[in-house]
C-alpha positions in Angstrom: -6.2 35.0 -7.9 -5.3 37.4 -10.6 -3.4 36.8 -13.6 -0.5 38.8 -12.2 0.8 36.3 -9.6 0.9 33.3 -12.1 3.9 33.0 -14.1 6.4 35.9 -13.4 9.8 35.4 -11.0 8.0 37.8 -8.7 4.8 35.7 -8.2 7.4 32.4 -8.3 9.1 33.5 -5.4 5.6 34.2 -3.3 4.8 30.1 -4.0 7.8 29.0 -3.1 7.9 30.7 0.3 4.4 30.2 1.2 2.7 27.2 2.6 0.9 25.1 -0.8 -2.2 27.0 -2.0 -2.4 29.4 0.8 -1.4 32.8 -0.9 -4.0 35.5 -1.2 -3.6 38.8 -3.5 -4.5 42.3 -2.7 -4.7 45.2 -5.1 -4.1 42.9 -8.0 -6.2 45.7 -10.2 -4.0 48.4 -9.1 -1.8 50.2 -11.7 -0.1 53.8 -12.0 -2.3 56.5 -12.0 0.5 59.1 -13.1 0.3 60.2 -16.9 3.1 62.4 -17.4 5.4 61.6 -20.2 3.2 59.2 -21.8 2.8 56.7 -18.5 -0.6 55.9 -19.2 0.1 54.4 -22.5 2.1 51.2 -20.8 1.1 48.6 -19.3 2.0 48.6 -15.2 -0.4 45.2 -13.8 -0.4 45.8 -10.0 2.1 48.6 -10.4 5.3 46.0 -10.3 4.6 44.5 -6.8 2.5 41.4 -5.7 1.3 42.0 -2.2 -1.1 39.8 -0.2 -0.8 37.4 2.4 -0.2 33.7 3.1 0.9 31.1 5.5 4.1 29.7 6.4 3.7 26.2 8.7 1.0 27.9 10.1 2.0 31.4 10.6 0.2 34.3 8.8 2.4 35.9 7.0 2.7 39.5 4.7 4.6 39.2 1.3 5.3 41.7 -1.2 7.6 41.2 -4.2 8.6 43.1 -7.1 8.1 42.5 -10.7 11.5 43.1 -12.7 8.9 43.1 -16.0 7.2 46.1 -15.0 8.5 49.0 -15.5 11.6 47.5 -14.1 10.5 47.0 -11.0 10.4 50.8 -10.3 8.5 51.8 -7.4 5.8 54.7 -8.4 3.1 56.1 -5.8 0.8 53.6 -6.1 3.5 51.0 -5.8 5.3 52.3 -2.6 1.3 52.8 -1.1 0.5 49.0 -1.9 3.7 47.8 0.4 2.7 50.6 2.9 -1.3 49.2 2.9 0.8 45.8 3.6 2.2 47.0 6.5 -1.2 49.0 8.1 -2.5 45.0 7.7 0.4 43.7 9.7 0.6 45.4 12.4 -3.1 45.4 12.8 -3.4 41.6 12.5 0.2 41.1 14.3 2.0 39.0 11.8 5.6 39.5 9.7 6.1 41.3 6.8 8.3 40.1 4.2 10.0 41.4 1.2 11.5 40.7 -1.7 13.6 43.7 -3.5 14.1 43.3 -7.3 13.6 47.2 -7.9 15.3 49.9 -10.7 14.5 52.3 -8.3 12.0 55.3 -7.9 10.2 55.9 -11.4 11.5 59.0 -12.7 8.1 59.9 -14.3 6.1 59.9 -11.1 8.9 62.3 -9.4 7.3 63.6 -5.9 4.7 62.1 -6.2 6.7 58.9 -5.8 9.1 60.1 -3.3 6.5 61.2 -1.1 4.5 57.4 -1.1 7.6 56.3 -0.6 9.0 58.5 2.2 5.3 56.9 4.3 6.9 53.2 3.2 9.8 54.4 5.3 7.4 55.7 7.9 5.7 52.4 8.2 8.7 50.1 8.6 9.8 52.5 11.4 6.6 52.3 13.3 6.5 48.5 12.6 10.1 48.0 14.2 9.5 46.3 16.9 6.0 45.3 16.6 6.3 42.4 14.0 9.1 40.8 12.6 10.6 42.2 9.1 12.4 40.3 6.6 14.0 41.8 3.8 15.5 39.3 0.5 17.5 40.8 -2.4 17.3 39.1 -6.1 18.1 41.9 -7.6 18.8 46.2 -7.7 18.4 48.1 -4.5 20.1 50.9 -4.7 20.4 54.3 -3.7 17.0 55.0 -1.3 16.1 52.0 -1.8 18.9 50.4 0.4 17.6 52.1 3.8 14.4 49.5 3.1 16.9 46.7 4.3 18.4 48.8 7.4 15.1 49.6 8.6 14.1 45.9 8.8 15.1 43.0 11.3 16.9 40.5 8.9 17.9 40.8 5.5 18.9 38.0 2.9 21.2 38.8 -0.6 21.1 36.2 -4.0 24.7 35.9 -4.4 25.0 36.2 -8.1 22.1 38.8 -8.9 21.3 40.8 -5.9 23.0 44.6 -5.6 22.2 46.6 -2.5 24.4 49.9 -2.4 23.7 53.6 -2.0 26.1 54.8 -4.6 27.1 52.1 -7.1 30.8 50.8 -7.2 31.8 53.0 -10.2 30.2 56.2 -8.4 32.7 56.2 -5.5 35.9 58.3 -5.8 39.4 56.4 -6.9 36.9 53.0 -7.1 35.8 51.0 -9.8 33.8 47.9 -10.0 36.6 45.6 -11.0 38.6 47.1 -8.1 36.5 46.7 -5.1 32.6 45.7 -5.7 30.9 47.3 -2.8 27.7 46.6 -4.5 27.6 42.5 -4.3 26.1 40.1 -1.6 29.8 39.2 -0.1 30.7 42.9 0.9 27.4 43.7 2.1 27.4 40.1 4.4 31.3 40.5 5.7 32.0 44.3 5.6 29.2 46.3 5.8 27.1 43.6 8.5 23.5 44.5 6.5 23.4 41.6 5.1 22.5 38.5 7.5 23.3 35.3 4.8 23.9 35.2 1.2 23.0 32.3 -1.2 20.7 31.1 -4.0 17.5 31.9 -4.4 16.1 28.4 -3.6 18.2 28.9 -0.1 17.1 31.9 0.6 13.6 31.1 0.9 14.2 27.7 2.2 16.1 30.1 5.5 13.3 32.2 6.0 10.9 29.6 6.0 13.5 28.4 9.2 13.5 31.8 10.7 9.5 32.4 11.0 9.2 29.2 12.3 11.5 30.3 15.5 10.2 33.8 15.8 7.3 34.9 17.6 4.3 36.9 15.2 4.1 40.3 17.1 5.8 41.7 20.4 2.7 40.2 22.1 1.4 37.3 20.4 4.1 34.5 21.1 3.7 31.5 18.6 7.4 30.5 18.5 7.2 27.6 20.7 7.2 23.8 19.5 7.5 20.3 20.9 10.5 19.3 22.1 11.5 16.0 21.3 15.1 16.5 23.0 15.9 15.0 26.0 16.1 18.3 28.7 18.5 16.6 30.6 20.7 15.2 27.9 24.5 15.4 28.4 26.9 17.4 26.0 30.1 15.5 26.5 32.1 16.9 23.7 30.8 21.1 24.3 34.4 21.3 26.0 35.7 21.1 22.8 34.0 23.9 21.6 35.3 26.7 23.5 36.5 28.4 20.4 33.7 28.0 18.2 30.9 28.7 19.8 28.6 28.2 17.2 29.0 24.6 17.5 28.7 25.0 21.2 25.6 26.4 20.6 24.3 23.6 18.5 25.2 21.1 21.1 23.3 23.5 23.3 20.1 23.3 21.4 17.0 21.2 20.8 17.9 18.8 18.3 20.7 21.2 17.4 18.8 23.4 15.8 20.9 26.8 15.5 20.0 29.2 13.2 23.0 32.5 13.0 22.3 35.4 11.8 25.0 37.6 10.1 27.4 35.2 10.2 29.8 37.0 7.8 30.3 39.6 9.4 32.1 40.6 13.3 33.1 37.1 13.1 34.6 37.3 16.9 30.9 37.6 17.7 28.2 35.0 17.4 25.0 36.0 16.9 21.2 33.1 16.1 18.4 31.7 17.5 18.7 28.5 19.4 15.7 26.3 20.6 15.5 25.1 24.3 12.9 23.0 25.9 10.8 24.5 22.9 11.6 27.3 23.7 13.1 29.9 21.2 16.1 32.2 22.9 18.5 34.7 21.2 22.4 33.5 21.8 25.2 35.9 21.6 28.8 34.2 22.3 32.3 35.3 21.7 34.5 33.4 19.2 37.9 32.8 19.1 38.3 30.1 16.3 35.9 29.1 13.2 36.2 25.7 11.9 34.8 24.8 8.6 33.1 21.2 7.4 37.0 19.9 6.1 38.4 20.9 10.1 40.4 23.5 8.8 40.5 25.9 11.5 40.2 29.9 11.3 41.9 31.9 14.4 39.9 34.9 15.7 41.1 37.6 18.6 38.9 36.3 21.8 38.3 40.6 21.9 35.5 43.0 21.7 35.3 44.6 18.4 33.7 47.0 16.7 32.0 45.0 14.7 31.2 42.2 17.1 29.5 44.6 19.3 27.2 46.2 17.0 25.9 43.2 15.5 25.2 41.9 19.0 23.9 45.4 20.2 21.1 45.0 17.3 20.6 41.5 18.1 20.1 41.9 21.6 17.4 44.9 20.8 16.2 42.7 18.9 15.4 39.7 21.2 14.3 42.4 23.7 11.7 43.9 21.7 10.0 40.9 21.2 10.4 39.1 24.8 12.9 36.2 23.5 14.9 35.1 26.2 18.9 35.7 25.9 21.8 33.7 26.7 25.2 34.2 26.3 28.6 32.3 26.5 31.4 34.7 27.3 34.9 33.8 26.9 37.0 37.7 26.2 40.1 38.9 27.2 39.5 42.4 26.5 39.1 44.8 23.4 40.2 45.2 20.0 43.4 46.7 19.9 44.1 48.4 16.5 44.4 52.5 15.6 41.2 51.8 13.4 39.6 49.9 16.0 40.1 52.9 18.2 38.2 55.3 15.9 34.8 53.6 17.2 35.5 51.0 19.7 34.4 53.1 22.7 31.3 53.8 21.6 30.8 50.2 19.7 31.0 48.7 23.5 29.0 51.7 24.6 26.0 50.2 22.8 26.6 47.1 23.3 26.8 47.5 27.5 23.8 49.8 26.9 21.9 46.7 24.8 22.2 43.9 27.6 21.6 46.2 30.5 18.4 47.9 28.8 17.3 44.4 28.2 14.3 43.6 30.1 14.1 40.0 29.1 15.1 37.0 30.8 19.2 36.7 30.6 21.7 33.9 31.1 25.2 33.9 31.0 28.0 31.6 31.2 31.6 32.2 31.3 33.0 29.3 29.8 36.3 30.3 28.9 37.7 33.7 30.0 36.5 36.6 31.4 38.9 39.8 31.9 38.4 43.5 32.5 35.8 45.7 31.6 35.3 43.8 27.9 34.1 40.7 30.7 31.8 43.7 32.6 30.1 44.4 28.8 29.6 40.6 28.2 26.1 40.1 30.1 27.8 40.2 33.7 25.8 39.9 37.3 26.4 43.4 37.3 24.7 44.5 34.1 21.4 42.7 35.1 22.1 39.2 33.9 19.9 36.9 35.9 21.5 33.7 36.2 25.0 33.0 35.9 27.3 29.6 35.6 30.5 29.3 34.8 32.4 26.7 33.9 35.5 25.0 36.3 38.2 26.0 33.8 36.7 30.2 33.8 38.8 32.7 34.8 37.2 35.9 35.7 38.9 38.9 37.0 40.9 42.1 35.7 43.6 40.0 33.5 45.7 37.1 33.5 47.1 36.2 36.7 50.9 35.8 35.3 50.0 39.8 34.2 48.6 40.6 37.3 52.0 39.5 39.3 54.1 41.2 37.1 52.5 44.7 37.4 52.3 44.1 40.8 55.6 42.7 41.5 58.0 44.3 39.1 60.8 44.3 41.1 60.7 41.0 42.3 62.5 38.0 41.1 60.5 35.4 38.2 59.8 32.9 41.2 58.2 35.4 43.7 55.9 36.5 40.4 55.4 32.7 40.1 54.6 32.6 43.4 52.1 35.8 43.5 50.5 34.4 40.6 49.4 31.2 42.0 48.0 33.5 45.0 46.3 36.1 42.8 44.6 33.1 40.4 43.5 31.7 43.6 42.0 35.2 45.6 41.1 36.7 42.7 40.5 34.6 39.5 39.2 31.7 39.6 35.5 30.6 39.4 35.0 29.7 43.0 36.1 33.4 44.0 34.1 35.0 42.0 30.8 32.5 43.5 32.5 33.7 46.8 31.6 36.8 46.1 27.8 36.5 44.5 29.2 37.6 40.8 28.9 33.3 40.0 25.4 32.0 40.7 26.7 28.5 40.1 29.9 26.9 39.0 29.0 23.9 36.3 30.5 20.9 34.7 30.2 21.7 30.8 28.7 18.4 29.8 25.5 20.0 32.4 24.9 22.7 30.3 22.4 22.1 28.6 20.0 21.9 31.6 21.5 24.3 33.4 20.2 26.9 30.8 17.6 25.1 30.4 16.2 25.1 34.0 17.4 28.8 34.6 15.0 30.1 31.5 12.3 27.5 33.0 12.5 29.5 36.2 12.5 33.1 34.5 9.9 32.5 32.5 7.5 34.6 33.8 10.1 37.7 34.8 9.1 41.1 35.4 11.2 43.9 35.9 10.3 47.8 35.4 12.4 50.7 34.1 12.9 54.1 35.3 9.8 56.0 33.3 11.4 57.9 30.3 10.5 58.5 26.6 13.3 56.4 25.6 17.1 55.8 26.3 19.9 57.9 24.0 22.5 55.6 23.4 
């Protein structure tokens, strides 16, 4: 190993993700090659990035990472083409590529020369996308082009007191100022902008990714993201019932040793978004939320809607799971969509992509309705109709166009409160409840919740080795 992964924060970070012992440097000798304005009289070791490879519990892995104390990080040609070398090795050997961002930006010395090196880095991560996992963690700047590096990649992760990811900084924006409205720090880009999947200290960080490889597969080929499971398959989950509002601890309860790992969790709150494991096996979980409660019991109300934001992140997630063949389940409970003039502006097409994300998905899908199901936002929400494979549904569900108390009164406007009262009861009954829905094939299976958990888990048992073909295109244009 060279003497430029020893003692620096950028080399630090590479030891503390990786496996003991098991990192391996490439293009240590590397420096800037540019001269103009007196370049080639400082010192640039490995042009301010570490790249090589290592292992994390078992799984090779890609690392590059930015050295603050070189040149400020700034990415020159021969910078940008060691990270793009990176990724030619990834995708060739079918394993993750991870980064971490500590960067001033594009060196102003090397001008189009580094521009163009860094327009193929761009090139790479898109032709990667979907091929091998990318992760993406902030300590630092990233700003301006640099940004799009963490929207081109799967999953990104922000230091909450250092890192700054923006295009235009705070101060830059019209009628803004830092002090005013920081659009720069980790907290707006987890909650409001959704690029940023979880926020915390360095230490954390690292610690979460480690979680994350360990649950995805290497490549879109190569599965290695099964393990033992030491859960009993048919164990009971008496108190899921509970959960109907936050479904993030019905999803724990779900999973093998309750292992639930959610991804931007800030952000579309009304939509929950992770990885759980079952049987082993990892699967990609999407659920609505109505309620978040935090570790004191306080309780935070949600809309049980589609939104704009809940649907994109899913939409992503979902495209996600699909491109690399991890299974999908989902736990609907929506009463319809977001209801607001600035939801309007984008809900149609929000929902758009998210109906076009579940019913393009190829992989094996589960859904149960475990609360409500109404309208169209129910049709979106991984429905028979849509493709889903299997679907339960609990006793309490209600799945039709709305509320049965609704229904009567559109229905029966004219007619006194006990003849709606009455029509109710009748329309619950024909058109509403679980068992009508089963009637009618749009139910596979009606549940008790405390069976859930081997339910799902037989259902993805029997889909395992699913198969279904596509109309022959290029590609969809949702």
């Amino acid at each position: 190993m060279s003497n430029n992964a020893t003692e620096n924060s950028a080399s630090k970070r590479i030891f503390a993700l990786l496996d003991e012992g098991s990192f391996v440097e490439i293009g240590s000798a590397i420096t800037a090659r540019n001269t103009d304005f007196n370049l080639h009289t400082k010192e640039t070791p490995a042009d301010g990035v570490i790249t090589g490879y290592g292992i994390i519990d078992g799984n090779l892995v890609y690392v590059y990472s930015q050295d603050a104390t070189v040149l400020h990080g700034s990415i020159g040609e021969m910078h940008a083409k060691k990270i793009a070398n990176l990724y030619d090795m990834a995708m060739k050997m079918g394993a993750p590529v991870i980064g971490f961002i500590d960067c001033a930006g594009l060196r102003l010395q090397e001008a189009t020369d580094a521009l163009e090196a860094f327009g193929r880095l761009y090139h790479k991560q898109v032709m990667a996308s979907g091929v091998v996992p990318q992760i993406t963690a902030i300590f630092g700047m990233c700003g301006g082009g640099l940004s799009v590096i963490p929207g081109l990649t799967d999953f990104t992760f922000m230091e909450r007191k250092s890192g700054r990811l923006f295009v235009n900084s705070p101060n830059a924006l019209e009628g803004n100022i830092e002090s005013k409205c920081d659009t720069a720090n980790a907290q707006y880009q987890a909650s409001i902008t959704g690029l940023v999947d979880r926020v915390g200290t360095e230490a954390e960080i690292l610690s979460e990714i480690r979680s994350l490889i360990s649950m995805l597969p290497s490549n879109c080929e190569d599965d290695a993201s099964y393990e033992e499971c030491l859960d009993d398959l048919n164990r009971l989950c008496p108190n899921i019932v509970h959960a109907i509002g936050d479904t993030g601890i019905a999803l724990s309860e779900l999973s093998d040793q309750n292992i639930f790992f959610e991804t931007k969790r800030e952000f579309g709150k009304e939509m929950v978004t992770g990885f759980i494991r079952l049987n082993g096996m990892t699967i990609g979980a999407v659920a609505n939320r109505s309620e978040i409660y935090d570790a004191e019991g306080n309780v935070e109300t949600l809309k049980s809607v589609l939104t704009v934001d809940g649907c994109k992140k899913a939409a992503k997630f979902i495209n996600f799971c699909d491109a690399f063949s991890i299974p999908v389940l989902t736990l609907t409970n929506v009463t319809g969509f977001d209801a607001t003039v600035e939801a309007e502006k984008e809900i149609a097409a929000a929902v758009s992509k998210l109906t076009y994300a579940f019913a393009n998905a190829t992989v094996p899908k589960v859904n149960v309705i475990i609360g409500k199901a109404y309208g169209s936002a129910y049709v979106t929400m991984n429905s028979k109709s849509l493709g889903a494979d299997i679907v339960y549904a609990w006793p309490s569900a209600q799945i039709g166009m709305m509320d049965s108390m609704l229904a009567a009164k559109i229905m029966y406007a004219d007619s006194d409160v006990a003849t709606q009262k009455e029509k109710a009861e009748q329309y619950q009954e024909l058109q509403v409840s679980p068992i009508s829905a089963a009637r009618r094939g749009y139910v596979d299976t009606i549940i008790e919740p405390e069976n859930t958990r081997k339910y799902v888990i037989g259902a993805f048992e029997m889909l395992f080795t699913k198969r279904e073909e596509r109309p022959s295109k290029k590609h969809g244009a949702i």
